[in-house]
PASEBA-1860 file (N, C-alpha, C; in nm, 3 decimals):
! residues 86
1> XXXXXXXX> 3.452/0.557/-2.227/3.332/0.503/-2.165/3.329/0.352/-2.189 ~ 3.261/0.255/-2.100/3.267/0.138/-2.106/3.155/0.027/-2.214 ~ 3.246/-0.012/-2.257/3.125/-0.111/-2.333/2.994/-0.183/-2.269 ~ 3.040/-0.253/-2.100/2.984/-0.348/-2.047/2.856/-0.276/-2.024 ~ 2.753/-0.331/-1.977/2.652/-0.228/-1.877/2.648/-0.336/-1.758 ~ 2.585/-0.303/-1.655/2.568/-0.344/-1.497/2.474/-0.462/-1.545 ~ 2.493/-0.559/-1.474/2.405/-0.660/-1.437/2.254/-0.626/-1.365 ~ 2.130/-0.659/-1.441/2.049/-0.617/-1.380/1.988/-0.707/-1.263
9> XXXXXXXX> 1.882/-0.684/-1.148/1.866/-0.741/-1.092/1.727/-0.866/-1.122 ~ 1.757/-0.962/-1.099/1.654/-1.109/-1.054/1.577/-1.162/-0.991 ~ 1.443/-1.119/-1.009/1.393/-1.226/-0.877/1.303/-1.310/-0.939 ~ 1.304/-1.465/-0.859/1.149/-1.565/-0.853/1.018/-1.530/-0.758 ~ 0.957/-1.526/-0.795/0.793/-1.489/-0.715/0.696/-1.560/-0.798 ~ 0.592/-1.564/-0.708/0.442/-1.605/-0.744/0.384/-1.475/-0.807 ~ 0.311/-1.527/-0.888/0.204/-1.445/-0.944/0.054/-1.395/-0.867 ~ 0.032/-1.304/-0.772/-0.089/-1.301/-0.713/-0.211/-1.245/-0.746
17> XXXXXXXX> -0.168/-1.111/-0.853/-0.307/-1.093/-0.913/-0.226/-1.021/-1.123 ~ -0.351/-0.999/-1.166/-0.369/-0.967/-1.293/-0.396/-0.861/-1.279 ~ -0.334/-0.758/-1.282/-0.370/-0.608/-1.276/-0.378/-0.509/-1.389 ~ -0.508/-0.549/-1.451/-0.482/-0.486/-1.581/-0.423/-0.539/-1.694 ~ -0.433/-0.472/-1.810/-0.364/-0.537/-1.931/-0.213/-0.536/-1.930 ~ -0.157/-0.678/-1.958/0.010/-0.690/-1.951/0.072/-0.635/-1.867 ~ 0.013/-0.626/-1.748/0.073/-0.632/-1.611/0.073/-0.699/-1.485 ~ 0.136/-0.748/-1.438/0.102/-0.857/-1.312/0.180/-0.832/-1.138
25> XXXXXXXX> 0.119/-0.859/-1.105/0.170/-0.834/-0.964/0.252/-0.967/-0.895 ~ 0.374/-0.968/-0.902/0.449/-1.073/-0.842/0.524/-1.085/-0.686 ~ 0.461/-1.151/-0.602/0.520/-1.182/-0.476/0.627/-1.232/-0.423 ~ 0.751/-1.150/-0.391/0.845/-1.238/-0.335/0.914/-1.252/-0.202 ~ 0.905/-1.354/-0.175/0.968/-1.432/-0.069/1.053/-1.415/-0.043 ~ 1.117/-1.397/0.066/1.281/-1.392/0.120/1.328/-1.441/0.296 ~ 1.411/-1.522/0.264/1.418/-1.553/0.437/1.529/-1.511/0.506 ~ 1.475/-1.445/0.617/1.570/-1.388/0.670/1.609/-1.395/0.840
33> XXXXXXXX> 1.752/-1.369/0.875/1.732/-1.393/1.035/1.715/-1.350/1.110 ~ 1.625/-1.332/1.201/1.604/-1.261/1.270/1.709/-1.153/1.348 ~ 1.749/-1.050/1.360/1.880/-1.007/1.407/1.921/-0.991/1.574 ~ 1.812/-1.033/1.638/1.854/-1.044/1.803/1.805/-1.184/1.809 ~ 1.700/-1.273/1.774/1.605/-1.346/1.834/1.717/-1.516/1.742 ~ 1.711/-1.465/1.612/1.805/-1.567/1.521/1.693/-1.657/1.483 ~ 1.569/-1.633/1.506/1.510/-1.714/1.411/1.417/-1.685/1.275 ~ 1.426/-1.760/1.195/1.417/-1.738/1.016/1.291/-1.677/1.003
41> XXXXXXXX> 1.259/-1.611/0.924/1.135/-1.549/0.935/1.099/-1.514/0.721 ~ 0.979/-1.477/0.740/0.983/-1.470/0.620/0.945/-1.319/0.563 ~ 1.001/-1.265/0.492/0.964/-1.136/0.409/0.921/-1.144/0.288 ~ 0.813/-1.066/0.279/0.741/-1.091/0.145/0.695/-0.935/0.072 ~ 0.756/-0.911/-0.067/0.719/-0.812/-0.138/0.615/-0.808/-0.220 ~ 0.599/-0.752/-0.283/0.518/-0.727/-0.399/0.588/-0.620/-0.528 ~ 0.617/-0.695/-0.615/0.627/-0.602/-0.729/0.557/-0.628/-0.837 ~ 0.520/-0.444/-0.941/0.452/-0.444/-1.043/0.559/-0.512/-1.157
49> XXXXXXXX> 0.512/-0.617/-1.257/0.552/-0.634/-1.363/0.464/-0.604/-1.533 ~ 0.598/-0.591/-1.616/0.528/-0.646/-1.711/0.491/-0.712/-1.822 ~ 0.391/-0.765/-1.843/0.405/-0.870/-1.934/0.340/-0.892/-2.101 ~ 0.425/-0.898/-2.138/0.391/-0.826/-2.264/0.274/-0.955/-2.366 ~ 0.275/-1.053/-2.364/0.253/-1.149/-2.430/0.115/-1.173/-2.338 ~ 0.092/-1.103/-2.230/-0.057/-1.165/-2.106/0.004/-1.325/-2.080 ~ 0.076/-1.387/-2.064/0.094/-1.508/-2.059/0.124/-1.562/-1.941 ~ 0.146/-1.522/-1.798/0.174/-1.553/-1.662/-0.027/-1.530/-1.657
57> XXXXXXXX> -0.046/-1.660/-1.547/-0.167/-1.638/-1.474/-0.155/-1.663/-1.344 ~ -0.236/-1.649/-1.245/-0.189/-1.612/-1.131/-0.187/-1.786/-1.050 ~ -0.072/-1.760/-0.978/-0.013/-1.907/-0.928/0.088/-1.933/-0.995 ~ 0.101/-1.861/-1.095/0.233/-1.934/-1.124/0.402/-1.893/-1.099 ~ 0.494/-1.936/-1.051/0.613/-1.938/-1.048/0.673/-1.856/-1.183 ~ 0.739/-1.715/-1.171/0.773/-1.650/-1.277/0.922/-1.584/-1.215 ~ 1.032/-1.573/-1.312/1.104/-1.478/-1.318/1.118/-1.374/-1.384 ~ 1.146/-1.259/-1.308/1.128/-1.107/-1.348/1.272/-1.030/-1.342
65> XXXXXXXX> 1.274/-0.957/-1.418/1.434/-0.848/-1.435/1.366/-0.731/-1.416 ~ 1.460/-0.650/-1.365/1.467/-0.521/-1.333/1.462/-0.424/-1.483 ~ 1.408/-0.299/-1.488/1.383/-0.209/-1.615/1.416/-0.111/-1.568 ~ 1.416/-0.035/-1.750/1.362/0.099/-1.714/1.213/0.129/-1.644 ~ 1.186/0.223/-1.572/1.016/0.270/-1.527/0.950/0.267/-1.672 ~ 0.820/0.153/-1.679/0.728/0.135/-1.801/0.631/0.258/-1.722 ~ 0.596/0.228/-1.604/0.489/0.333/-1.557/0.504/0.360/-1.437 ~ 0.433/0.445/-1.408/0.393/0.478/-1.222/0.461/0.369/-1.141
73> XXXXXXXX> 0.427/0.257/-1.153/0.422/0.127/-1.056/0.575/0.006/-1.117 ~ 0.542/0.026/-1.218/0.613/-0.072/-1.305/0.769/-0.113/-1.325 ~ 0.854/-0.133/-1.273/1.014/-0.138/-1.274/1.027/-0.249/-1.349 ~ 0.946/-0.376/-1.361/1.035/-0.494/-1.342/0.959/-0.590/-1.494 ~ 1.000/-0.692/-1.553/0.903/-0.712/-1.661/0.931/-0.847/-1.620 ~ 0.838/-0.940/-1.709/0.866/-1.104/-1.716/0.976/-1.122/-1.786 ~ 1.014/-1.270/-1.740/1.155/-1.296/-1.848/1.087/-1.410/-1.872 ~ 1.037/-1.537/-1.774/0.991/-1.677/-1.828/0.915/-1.701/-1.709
81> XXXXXX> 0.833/-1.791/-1.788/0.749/-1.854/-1.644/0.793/-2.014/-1.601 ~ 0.848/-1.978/-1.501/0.913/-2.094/-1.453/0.873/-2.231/-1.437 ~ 0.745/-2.212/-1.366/0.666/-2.346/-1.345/0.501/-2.251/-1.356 ~ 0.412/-2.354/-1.389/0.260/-2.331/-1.427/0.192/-2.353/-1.263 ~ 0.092/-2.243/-1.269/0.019/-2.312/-1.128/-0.085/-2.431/-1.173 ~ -0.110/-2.542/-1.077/-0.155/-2.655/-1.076/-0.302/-2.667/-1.053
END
């Protein structure tokens, strides 16, 4: 069996709401091309995170990694908050 494990996955998003204790809801952005028309368009998710320290507030620029399921909703946790909202 292998030592390594898989690379987990990354994303940057905004912070849009506070959902509860040490959890946050992060928005992300993605641009993409349109596949007949060819023009850029934007896709936008939402994933549950979580955050253990309460320390992301909403507006701010955060990166999140992929988990084990913390709960129902929850896949993904904070890693750092990138930039502060203004």
């Amino acid at each position: 069996m292998s030592d390594t494990r898989n690379q987990r996955k990354v994303r940057t998003g905004v912070v849009t709401s506070i959902s509860g204790n040490k959890s946050i809801v992060v928005q992300i952005a993605e641009h993409k091309r349109h596949p007949k028309y060819g023009k850029m368009m934007t896709r936008t998710s939402k994933l549950h995170a979580h955050d253990e320290e309460c320390a992301a507030a909403v507006g701010d620029s955060v990166r999140i990694m992929e988990t084990r399921p913390l709960s129902k909703m929850k896949r993904w946790r904070l890693v750092e908050i990138v930039e502060r909202a203004k």
